[in-house]
C-alpha positions as CSV (number, residue, x, y, z in Angstrom):
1,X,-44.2,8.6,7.0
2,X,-41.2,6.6,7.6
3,X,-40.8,5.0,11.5
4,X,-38.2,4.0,13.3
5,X,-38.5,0.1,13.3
6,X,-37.9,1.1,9.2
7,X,-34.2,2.0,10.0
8,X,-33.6,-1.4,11.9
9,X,-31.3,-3.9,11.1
10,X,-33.0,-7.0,9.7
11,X,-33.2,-10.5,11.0
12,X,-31.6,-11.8,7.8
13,X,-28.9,-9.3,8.1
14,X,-28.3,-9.7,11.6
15,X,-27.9,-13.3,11.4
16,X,-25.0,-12.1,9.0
17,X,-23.5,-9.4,11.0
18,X,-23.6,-11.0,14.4
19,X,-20.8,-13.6,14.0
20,X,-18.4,-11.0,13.2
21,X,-18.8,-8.4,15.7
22,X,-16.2,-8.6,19.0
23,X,-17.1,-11.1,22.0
24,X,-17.0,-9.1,24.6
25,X,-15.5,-10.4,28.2
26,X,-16.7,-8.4,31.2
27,X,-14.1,-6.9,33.7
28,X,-13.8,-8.3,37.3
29,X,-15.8,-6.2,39.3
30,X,-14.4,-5.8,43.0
31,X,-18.2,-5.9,44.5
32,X,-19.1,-8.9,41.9
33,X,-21.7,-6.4,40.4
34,X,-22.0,-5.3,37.0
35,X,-24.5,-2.9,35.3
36,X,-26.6,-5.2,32.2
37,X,-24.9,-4.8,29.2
38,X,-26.5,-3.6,26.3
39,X,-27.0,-6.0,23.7
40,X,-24.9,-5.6,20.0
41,X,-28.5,-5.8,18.3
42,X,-29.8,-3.2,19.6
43,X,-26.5,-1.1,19.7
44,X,-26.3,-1.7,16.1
45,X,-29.4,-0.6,15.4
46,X,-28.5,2.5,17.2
47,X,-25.2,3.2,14.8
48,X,-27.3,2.1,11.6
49,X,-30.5,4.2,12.9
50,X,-27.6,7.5,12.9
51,X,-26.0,6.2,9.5
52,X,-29.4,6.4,8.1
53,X,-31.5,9.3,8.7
54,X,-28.4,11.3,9.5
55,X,-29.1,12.3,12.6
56,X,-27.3,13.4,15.7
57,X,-25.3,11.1,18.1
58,X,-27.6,12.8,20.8
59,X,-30.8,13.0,19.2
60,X,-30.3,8.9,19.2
61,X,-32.0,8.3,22.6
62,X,-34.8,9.8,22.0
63,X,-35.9,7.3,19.4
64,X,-35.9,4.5,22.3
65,X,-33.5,2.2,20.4
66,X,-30.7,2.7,23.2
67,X,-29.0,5.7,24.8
68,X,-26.8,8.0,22.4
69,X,-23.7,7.3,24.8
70,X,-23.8,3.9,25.0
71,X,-24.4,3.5,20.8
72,X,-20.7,5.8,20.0
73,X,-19.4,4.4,22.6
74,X,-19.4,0.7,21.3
75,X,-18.8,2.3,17.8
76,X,-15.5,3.8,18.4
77,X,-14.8,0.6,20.0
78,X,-16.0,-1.1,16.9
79,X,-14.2,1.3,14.5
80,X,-10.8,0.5,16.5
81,X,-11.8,-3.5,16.0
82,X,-12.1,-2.9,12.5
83,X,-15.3,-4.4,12.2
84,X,-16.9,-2.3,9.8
85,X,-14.1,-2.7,7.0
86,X,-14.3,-6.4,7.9
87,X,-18.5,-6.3,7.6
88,X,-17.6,-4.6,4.0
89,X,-15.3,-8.0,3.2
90,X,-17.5,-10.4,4.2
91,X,-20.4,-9.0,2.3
92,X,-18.5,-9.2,-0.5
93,X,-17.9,-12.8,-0.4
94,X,-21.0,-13.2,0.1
95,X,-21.7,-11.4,-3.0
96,X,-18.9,-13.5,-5.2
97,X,-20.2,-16.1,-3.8
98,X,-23.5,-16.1,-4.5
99,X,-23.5,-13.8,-7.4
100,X,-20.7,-13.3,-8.6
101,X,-18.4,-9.7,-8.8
102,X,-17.8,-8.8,-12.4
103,X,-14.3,-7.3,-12.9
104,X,-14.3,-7.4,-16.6
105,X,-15.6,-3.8,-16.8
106,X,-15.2,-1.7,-13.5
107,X,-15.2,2.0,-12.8
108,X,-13.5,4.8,-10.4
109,X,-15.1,8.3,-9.8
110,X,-14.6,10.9,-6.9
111,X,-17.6,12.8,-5.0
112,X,-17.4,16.2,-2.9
113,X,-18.8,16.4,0.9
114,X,-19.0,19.5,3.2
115,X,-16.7,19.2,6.4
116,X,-17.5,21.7,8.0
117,X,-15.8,20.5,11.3
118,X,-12.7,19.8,9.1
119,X,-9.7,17.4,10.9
120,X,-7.3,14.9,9.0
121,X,-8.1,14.4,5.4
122,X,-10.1,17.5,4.7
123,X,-9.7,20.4,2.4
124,X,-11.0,23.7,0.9
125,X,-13.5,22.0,-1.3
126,X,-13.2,24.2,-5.2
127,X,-16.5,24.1,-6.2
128,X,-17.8,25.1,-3.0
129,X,-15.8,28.9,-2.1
130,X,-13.0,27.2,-0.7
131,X,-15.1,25.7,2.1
132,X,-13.9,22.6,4.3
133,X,-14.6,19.2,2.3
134,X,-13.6,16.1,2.4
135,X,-13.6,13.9,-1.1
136,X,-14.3,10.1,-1.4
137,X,-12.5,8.1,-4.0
138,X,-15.2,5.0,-5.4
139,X,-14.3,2.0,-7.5
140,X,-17.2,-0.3,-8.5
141,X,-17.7,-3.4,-10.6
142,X,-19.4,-3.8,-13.2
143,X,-23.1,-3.4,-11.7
144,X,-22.1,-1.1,-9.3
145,X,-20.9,-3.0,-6.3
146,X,-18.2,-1.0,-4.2
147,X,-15.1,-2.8,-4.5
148,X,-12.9,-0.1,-3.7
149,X,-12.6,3.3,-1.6
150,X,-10.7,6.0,0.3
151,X,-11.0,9.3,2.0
152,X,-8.9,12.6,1.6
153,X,-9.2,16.7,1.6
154,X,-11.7,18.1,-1.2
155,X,-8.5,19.9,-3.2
156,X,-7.6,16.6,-3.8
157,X,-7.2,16.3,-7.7
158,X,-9.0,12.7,-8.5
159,X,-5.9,11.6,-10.6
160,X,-4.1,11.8,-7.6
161,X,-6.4,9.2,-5.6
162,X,-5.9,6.7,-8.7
163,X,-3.4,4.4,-7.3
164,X,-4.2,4.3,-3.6
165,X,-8.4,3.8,-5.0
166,X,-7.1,0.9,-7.1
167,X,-4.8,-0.6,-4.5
168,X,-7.5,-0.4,-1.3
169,X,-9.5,-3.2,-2.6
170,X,-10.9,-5.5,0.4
171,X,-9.3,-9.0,0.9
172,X,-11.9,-10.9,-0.7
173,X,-12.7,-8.4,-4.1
174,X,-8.8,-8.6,-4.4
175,X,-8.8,-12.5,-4.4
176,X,-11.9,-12.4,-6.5
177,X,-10.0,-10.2,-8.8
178,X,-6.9,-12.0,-9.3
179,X,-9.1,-15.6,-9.9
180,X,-10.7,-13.4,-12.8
181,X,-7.4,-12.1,-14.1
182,X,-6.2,-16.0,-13.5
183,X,-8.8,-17.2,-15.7
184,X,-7.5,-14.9,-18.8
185,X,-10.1,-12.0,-18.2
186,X,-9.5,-8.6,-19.4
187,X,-10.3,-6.1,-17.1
188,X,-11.3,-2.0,-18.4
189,X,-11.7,0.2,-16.3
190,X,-13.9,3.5,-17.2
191,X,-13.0,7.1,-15.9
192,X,-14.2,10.9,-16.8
193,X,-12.4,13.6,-18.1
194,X,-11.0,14.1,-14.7
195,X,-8.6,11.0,-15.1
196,X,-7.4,12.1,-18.9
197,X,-3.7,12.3,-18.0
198,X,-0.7,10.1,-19.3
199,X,0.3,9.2,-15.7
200,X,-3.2,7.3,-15.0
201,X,-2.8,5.9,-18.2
202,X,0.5,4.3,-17.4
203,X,-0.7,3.8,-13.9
204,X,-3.9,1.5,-14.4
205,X,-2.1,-0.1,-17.2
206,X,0.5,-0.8,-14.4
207,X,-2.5,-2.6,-12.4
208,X,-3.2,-4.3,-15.2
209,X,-6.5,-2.4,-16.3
210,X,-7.2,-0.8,-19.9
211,X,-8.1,2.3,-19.0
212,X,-11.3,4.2,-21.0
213,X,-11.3,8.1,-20.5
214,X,-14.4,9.6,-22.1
215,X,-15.8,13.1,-21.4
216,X,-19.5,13.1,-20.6
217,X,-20.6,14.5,-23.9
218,X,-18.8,11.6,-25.7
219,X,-20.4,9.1,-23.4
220,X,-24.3,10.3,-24.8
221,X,-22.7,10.8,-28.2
222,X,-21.9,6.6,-27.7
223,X,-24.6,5.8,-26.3
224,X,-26.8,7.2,-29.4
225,X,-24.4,5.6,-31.3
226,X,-25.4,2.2,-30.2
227,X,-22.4,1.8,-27.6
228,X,-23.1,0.7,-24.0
229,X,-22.3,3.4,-21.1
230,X,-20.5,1.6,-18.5
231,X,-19.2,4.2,-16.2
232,X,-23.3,5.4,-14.6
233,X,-22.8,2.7,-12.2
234,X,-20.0,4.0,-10.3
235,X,-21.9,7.7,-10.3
236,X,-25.3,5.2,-9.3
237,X,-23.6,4.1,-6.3
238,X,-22.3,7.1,-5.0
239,X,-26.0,8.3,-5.1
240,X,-26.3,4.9,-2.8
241,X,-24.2,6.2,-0.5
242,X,-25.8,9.6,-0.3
243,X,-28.9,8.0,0.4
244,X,-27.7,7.2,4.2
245,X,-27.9,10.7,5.0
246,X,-25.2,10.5,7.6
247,X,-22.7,10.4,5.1
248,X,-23.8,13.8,2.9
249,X,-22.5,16.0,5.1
250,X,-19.5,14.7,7.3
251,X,-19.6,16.0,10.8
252,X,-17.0,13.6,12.5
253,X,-13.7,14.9,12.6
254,X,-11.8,11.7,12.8
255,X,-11.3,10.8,9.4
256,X,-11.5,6.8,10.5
257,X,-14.9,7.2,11.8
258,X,-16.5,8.6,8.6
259,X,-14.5,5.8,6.8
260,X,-16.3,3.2,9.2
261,X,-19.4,4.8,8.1
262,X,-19.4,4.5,4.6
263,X,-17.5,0.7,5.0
264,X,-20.4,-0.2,7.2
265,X,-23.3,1.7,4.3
266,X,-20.8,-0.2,1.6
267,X,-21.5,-3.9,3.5
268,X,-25.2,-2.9,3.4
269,X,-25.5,-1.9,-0.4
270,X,-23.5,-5.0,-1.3
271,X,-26.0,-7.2,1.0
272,X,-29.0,-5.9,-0.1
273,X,-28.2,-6.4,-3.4
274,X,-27.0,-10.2,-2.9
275,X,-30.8,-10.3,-1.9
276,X,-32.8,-8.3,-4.4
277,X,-30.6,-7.6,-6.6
């Protein structure tokens, strides 16, 4: 049976995060009296506790790690710092650093969430009896690192997320990208049946991507065939994701704190994988 200290940050990952979170300055208090402060550690281990098992702002202080007020709190004050996109970049230096992101074969698919509270960038989800969803938009590398993502309603048609999926690429895979492209690499980018229009042809050939369309049927017919399948990973990852449990179902109607979410379960995947992978 899993425990809480199992949905702790770790020291390794800590000693990553730390240097990037804000510095905070206390206010001047007229008395000279100031309640303790509770530290980031153990704030973030609140947030990633929440991201995790997917459970309830207020259920979080029962578990001990800190109270639930104090843990959204610093997050909404986090999500305005931008800290969890940034988290996402740095992890993927880290990555192209120490690994090294493969751009030569990458690949963009879309996956459906309830929204049941709905807000900005939800929709009547079409496979789901017109319920509120919300759809994210992934674009992985090669093995399956997330490179790439954004958020919008559930009747939003895939195709349609093509260009703003391709262009929301974090500072460091964009630079790691164009060194790649520098270098004389050709870059292919895999898709489903989903993206079979002329427009995303044109599109990712504007961005400089040879786009491969293949229906699932064709892609075991290749495979057989002797052919690699390239496009699982992207589909792989998204499973990822759906393992932090907080992100299955989205329950926060700000569109910008669900994003923060899955930047912050992004910057996790990529680490873990700079260290086992």
């Amino acid at each position: 049976m899993a425990t809480v200290q199992e949905f702790r940050i770790s020291d390794t990952l800590w000693a990553r995060l730390s240097p990037h979170l804000p510095v905070h300055v206390p206010k001047a208090h007229p008395l000279g009296r100031h309640r303790r402060r509770v530290p980031d550690r153990q704030v973030l281990d609140g947030i990633f506790f929440v991201l995790r098992t997917g459970c309830q702002w207020k259920a979080l202080s029962t578990t001990g790690i800190c109270s639930s007020s104090t843990a959204h709190s610093r997050f909404q004050e986090w999500v305005q710092a931008g800290v969890f996109a940034r988290l996402w970049d740095v992890a993927l230096q880290d990555y192209e650093e120490l690994i090294g992101l493969e751009f030569e074969w990458m690949s963009l698919d879309g996956s459906l969430h309830k929204a049941p509270l709905g807000g900005k960038k939800t929709g009547p989800n079409p496979t789901d009896r017109g319920k509120g969803g919300t759809k994210r938009s992934l674009l992985t590398e090669a093995r399956g690192i997330p490179v790439g993502l954004v958020l919008d309603g559930a009747n939003r048609h895939d195709m349609k997320l093509t260009e703003s999926t391709l262009t929301s690429l974090p500072p460091a895979a964009k630079s790691a990208r164009d060194a790649h492209r520098a270098n004389g690499e050709e870059q292919h980018l895999c898709l489903d049946a989903g993206y079979d229009y002329d427009q995303v042809r044109a599109l990712v050939a504007a961005h400089g991507y040879t786009a491969h369309i293949r229906p699932r049927g064709e892609e075991v017919q290749a495979k057989k065939a002797g052919q690699k399948a390239r496009r699982w990973v992207v589909e792989r990852t998204h499973s990822w994701l759906n393992r932090f449990r907080h992100l299955l179902i989205r329950w926060a109607k700000k569109p910008e704190n669900y994003l923060a979410m899955l930047h912050f379960a992004c910057a996790r995947i990529t680490w873990y994988n700079c260290l086992f992978g």
